[in-house]
N, C-alpha and C positions, 0 to 999 in steps of 0.2 A: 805154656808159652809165657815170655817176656822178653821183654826190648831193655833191659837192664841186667848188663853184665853179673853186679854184684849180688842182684837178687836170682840170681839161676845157681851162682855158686853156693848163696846161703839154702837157697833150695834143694838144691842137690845133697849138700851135709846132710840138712836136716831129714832129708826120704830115707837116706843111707844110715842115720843115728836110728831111725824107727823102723829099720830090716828091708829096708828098697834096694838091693844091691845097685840095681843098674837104671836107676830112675830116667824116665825118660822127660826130658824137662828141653824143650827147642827155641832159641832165639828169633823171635820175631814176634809182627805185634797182631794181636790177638783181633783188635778192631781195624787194624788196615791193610791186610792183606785179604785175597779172598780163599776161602776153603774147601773149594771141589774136591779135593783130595780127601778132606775129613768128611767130607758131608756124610750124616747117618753111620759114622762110623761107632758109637758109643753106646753103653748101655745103661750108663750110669754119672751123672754127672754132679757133683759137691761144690758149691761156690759161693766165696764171700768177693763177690765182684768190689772195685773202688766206687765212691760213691760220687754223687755229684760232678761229674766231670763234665767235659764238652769237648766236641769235635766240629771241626767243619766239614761239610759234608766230601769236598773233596780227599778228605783225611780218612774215611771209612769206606770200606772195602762195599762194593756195587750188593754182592749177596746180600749184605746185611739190609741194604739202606731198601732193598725189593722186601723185604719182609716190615721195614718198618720204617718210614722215614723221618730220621729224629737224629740229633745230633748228642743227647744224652748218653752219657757210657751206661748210667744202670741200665736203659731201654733196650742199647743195644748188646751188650752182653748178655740179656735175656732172648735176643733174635741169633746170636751166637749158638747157645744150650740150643734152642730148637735146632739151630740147622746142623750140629754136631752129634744130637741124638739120634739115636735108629728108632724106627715103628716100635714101641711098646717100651721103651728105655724110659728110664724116670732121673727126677730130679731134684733137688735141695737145696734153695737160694737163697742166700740174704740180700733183702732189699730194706731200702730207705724206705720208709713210710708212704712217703708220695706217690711211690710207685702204684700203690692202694687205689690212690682218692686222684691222682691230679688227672686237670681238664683238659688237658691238651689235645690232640688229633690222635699224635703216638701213644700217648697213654690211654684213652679208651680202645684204641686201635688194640695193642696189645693185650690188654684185660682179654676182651671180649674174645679176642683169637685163644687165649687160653681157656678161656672159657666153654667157646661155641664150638675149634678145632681140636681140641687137644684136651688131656682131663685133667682139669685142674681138681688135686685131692683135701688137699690141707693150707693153713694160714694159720702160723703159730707168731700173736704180734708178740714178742719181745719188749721187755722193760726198760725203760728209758733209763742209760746209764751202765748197759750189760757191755758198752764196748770204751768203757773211759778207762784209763785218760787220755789214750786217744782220740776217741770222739764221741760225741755226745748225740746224736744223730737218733731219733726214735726208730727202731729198726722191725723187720718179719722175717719170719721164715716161708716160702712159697715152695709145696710141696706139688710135683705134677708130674704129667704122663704123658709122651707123644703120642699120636695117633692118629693124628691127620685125617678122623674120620666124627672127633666126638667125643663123648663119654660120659660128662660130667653129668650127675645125677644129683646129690648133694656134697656142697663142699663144707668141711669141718674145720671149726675155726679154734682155739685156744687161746686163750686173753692171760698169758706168762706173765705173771706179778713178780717174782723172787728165782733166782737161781742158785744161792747158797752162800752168796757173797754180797756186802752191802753195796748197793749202788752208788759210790763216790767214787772220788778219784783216788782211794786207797782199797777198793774191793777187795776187803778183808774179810774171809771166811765165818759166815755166821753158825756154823755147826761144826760139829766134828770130822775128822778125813770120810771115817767111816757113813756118813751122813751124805756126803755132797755126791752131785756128778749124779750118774746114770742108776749105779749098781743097786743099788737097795730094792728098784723094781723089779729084780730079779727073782728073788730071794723075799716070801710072801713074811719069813718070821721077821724081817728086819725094815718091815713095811716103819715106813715114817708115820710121827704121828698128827695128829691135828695141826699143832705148835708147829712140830718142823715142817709141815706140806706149808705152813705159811712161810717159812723162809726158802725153802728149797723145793717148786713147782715141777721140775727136772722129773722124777718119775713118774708124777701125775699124767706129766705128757704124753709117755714114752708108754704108758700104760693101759693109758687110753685112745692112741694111736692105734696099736695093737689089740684094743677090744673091736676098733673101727674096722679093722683089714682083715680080723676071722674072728670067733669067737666058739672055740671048740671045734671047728672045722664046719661051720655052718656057716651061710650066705652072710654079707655083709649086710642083708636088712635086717639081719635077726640084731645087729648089734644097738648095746641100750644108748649108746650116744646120739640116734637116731631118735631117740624119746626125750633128751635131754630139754629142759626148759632152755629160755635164750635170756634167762637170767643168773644162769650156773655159770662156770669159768668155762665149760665145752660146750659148743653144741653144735649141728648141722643146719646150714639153711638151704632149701631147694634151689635149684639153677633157676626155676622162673622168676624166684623172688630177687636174685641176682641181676638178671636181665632188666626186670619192672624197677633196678635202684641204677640204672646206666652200667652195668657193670664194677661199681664201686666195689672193693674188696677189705674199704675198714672193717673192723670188727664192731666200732662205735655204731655204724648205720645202722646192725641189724639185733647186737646186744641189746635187752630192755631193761632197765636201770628199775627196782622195785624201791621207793623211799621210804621208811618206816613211819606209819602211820601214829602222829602223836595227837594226846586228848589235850584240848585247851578247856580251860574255863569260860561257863558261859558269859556273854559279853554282862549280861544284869549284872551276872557277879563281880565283875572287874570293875565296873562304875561306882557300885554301891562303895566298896572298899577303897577307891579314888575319893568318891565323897567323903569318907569316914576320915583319909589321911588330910585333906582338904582343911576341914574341923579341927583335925589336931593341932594342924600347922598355924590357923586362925585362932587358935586358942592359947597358942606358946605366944605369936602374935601379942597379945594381949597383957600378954604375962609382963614379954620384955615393955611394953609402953608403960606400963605402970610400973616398973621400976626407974625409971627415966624420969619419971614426976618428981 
């Protein structure tokens, strides 16, 4: 959907360039109309919703504002995804930051609903700078499941430092073609190494995503992301510990930052050698006054 002529036309190109023959792309607006007709119609939903926007609430459609009442287009675009998913259909969102952490009514409201109703899977935060020169916005990815019954048992988070490209307003590729993007997870000989997993986090992801959702076809508790420290770049945190933090869904809350432990010198030792410079200085002291005579 959209309410802009020229962007359903670029839309349409673009589906039909990448093999969409007959894309199905509809005018009209996505937050103010209401969607009986879609409801639970989906199985699958991919979205890099606008960020920061506002409505008034006479401007947004009655469904949405019953699920969540917020004048926010990121809030409500995510009350959209639920009500357009079917029972067990999933999801892949870009949100702002805030979406995470802010205090509002409608944003714990929503957490907690993805949280308590629905199963929230994954929170891949994004590095600051992955969508310039556009915009500069701290962003995540919000991985989830409808279910209107539940689910969440531990959700796994991902703290994406590099994706293959430098973070400025010129994101110019830091490795090779062959290097960037997805593919290399694929293909275990052309696994990245040390060096490039710092520039390019992209298969780590994707890797251990997928160690998360089977692991040889054993249950997801078998998987080792589950044993993960909360000082590694992955790791899982139980939904109670979720709940006991309001529902916040930073990564910063539940990450534990380890400092590297440095040896100082004992303080005797520091003084004694203060003294000693002390002397020296009173003793140059001494020098220049007797040249001055």
């Amino acid at each position: 959907y959209d309410f802009d002529n020229t962007m359903l036309r670029i839309g349409s190109m673009n589906m039909m360039l990448h093999g969409v023959d007959n894309p199905a792309i509809t005018y009209r607006d996505s937050l103010g109309q209401e969607h009986g007709a879609e409801e639970g119609r989906y199985s699958l939903v991919l979205a890099n919703p606008p960020f920061a926007g506002s409505l008034d609430y006479e401007n947004v459609a009655k469904d949405l504002l019953q699920t969540v009442k917020t004048k926010k287009t990121e809030l409500l675009f995510l009350a959209l995804f639920l009500r357009l998913l079917k029972p067990g259909g999933r999801a892949a969102v870009i949100v702002p930051d805030g979406v995470l952490f802010g205090s509002s009514t409608a944003h714990k409201t929503l957490r907690k609903m993805l949280v308590e109703d629905q199963k929230l899977d994954g929170i891949v935060s994004l590095p600051g700078g992955v969508f310039k020169p556009y915009a500069g916005v701290s962003t995540a990815i919000l991985f989830f499941t409808k279910t209107n019954s539940g689910g969440t048992d531990n959700v796994w988070f991902y703290d994406m430092q590099a994706d293959g490209y430098s973070l400025d307003d010129k994101r110019q590729p830091l490795l090779a073609d062959d290097r960037l993007g997805l593919q290399p997870a694929r293909d275990l000989r052309n696994k990245l190494s040390k060096e490039e997993h710092l520039k390019n986090n992209l298969p780590d992801v994707l890797a251990r995503w997928n160690s998360l959702k089977t692991v040889r076809a054993e249950p997801v508790e078998a998987s080792p992301e589950l044993k993960r420290s909360r000082t590694e770049q992955s790791f899982c945190v139980p939904k109670a510990d979720i709940a006991a933090n309001g529902y916040d869904l930073s990564i910063n809350r539940y990450k534990e930052v380890v400092h590297a432990q440095v040896q100082h010198r004992a303080p005797a030792e520091i003084l004694a050698e203060l003294a000693k410079l002390e002397e020296e200085i009173a003793a140059g002291m001494k020098t220049l006054e007797g040249m001055l005579k």
